[in-house]
N, C-alpha and C positions, 0 to 999 in steps of 0.2 A: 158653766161648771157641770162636771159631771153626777148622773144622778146618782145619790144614796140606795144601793141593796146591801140587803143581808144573805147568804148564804148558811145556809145548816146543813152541814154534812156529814158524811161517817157511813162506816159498815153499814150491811142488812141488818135490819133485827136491834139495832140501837137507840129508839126512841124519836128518831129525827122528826116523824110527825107530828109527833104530841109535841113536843118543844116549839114547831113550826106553828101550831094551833096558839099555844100559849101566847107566844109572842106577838102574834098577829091583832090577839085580842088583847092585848097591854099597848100595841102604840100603831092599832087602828093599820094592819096592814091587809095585804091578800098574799095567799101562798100562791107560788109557779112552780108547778111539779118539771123535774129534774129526775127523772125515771125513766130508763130509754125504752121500758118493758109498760108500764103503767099510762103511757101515750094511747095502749090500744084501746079499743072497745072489745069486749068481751071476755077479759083477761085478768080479772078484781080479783081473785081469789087467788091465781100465782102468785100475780104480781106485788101483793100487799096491797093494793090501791086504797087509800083511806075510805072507810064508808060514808055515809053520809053524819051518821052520829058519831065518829070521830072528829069529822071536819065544823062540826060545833059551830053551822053556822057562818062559818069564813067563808071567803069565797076562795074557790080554790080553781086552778087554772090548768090548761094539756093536759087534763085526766081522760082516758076515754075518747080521745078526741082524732083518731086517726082507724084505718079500720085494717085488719090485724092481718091482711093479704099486701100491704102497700108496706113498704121496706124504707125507714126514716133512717138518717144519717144524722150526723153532727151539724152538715149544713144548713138540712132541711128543719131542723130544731129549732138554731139560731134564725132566721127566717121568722118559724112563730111566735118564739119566745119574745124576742125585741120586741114587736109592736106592742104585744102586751106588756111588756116591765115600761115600756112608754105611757100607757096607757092610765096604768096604774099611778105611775110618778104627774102625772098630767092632772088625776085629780087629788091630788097630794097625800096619795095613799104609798105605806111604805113594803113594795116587793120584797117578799121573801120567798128565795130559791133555796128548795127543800129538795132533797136526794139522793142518791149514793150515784150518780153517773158523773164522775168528774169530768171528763172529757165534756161533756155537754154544760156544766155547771159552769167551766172556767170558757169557753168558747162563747156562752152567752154575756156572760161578765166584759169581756172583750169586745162582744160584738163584731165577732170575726165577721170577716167579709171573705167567703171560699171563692177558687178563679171558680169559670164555666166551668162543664162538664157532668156529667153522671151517671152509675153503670146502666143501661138500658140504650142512651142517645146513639145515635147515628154514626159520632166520632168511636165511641165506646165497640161497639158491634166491628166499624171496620180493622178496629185494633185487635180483636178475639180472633177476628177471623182470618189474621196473618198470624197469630200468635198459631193458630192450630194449623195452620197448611206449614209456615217456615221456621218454626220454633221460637225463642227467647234471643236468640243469640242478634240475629239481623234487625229487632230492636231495642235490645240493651247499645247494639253501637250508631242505634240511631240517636239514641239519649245521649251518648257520649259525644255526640259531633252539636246536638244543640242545648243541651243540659248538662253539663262535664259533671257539675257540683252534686246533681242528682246521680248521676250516674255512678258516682265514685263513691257513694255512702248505701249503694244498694244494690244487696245479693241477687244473685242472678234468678236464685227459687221466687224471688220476690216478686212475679208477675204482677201481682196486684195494683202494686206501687208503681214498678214501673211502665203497664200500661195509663195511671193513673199520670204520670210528670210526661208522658208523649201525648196524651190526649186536651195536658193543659196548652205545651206546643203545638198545636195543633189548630189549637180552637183559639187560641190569642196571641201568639206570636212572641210569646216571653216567656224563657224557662220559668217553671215552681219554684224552682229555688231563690231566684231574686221576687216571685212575687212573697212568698213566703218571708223571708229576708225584709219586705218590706213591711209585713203587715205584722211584723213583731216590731216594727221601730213604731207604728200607731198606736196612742194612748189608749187605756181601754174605756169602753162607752161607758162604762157604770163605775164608779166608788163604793167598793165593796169590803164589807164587814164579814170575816169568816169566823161562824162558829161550828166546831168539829165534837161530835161524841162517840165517844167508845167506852170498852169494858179494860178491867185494866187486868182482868182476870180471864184470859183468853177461851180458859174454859169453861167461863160463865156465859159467854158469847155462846160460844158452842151449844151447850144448855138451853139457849134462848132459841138456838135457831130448828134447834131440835121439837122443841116444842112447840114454835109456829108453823112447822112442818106439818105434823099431829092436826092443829088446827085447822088447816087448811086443807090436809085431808077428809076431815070431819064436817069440812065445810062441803063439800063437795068435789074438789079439784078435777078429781078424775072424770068428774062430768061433763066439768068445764072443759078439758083436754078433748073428751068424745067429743062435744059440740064443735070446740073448734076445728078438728078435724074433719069433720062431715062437712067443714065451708073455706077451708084454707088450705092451700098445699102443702103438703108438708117442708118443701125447700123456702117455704118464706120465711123473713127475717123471726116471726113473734113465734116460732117454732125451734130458736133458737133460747128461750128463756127457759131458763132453770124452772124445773118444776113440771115443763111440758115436754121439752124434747126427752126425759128419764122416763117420763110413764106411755109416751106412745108403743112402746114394747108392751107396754102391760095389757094397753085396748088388741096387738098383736096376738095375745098370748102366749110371750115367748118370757115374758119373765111375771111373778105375782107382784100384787098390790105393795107387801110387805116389802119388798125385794128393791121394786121403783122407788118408795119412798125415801128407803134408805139410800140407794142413789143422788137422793132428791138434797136428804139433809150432807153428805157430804158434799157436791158442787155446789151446792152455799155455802158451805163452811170454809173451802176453797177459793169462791170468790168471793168473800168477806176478806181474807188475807189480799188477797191482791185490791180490793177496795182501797185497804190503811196501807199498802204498799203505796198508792196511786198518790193519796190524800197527806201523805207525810212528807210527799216534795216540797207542799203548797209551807212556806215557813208562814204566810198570815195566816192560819188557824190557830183559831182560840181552842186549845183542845178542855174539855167537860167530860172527866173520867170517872165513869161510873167504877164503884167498888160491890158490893153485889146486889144491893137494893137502886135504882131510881128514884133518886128524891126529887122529881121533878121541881118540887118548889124552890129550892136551894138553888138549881141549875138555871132556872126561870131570873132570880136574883143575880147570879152573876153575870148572865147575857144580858142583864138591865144595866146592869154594871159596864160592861164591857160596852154596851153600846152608845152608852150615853158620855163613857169616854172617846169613843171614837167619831160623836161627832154625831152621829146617826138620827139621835132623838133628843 
């Protein structure tokens, strides 16, 4: 049988970690962060990373644990996350995957199994470098002679992709599309319980994010930014997180402190929208709508609720 997780998920700035903490501590479990920004090292203050007197003692997992020049994918995720939620379930501890990365949340749930391949390899490199000498066109119709299915569901601007479905031909001899095709017919490795939180008051959210913004200024961020800049390139992946890529102008001096911030709080507020756009597919979430206070305890009772219907605990 497959093993029992929990999942808590929702927007930035909605409480997911206290809730994760809570529940951890009511039915003996460990949190596995679901943060595609919060895997780094050196990034706590962007990223929300729980501190250590949030994490009250839990043990908490993928925090910090990757180093903020190395570029993780969905793949590379699933990879660490599984042996840990095995690990966990092994000594009859109950995983809770806590986050706002859906992509990564339900990929682990699955236990996706991604083909070969990855941007830097060998196959990777020789596809760039036809791609810049002959253009798009001489392998978009090379995808069409061994990948029809891919081919026809992908814009030709879409290099990404479709050097990504030649490079799986390439390296294994069977289009994406049928391996894909098949690893949506594989059951998923975990029995998972979704609980989702949000505000029902969009611009309470708003409000919230704003002033963890403030916070996080006050905490230092901007420091954190220099530092990491003095040791990262700026074209790597952890320079793409909200928070960092708006204030490297500012360490520039082409824009003020006040000016990035405010950058800061609308691309969160921006991808918060697109978070609950992501999360509103998933129909098993138990959605937990905050009205304008967090009554944690309440929310605490009905995910005891919800869980112990579902079999969980």
């Amino acid at each position: 049988m497959a093993g029992k997780v929990v999942c808590v998920a929702g927007p930035t700035g909605c409480g997911k970690t206290r809730l994760g903490v809570l529940l951890a501590q009511r039915f003996g479990g460990e949190v596995v962060s679901a943060d595609s920004m919060q895997i780094y090292r050196g990034m706590e203050i962007g990223s929300a990373a729980p501190a250590p007197e949030e994490q009250q003692g839990v043990p908490h997992h993928l925090l910090g644990v990757a180093d903020p020049a190395e570029s993780w994918s969905v793949s590379r995720y699933v990879e660490a996350a599984v042996p840990v939620i095995d690990d966990i379930l092994a000594r009859g501890k109950l995983p809770l995957l806590v986050g706002g990365t859906g992509l990564w949340m339900e990929a682990a749930v699955r236990g996706t199994v991604f083909p070969p391949g990855q941007a830097g390899g060998a196959v990777r490199k020789e596809l760039e470098g036809q791609l810049a000498a002959e253009g798009v066109e001489p392998l978009l119709a090379e995808l069409s002679r061994v990948d029809p299915a891919s081919a026809a569901r992908l814009h030709p601007s879409d290099t990404k992709r479709i050097l990504r479905a030649l490079e799986v031909w390439r390296e294994t001899g069977q289009p994406l599309s049928a391996l894909n095709a098949e690893e949506r017919r594989r059951p998923p490795r975990y029995e998972a319980t979704w609980l989702g939180l949000t505000f029902r008051d969009r611009g309470e959210l708003r409000r919230r994010i704003s002033a963890r913004a403030d916070a996080m200024a006050e905490a230092g961020l901007l420091e954190e930014v220099r530092a990491l800049a003095a040791s990262v390139p700026r074209n790597a992946t952890a320079f793409q997180a909200i928070g960092y890529k708006e204030l490297l102008p500012v360490l520039d001096g082409q824009r003020s402190l006040a000016e990035g911030m405010a950058e800061v709080k609308l691309r969160t507020g921006q991808f918060a929208k697109r978070q609950m756009s992501w999360f509103r597919r998933n129909p098993a979430i138990h959605w937990l709508v905050w009205e304008d206070v967090q009554d944690f305890p309440t929310a605490l009772q009905i995910s005891t609720n919800i869980l112990t219907g579902s079999g969980v605990c």
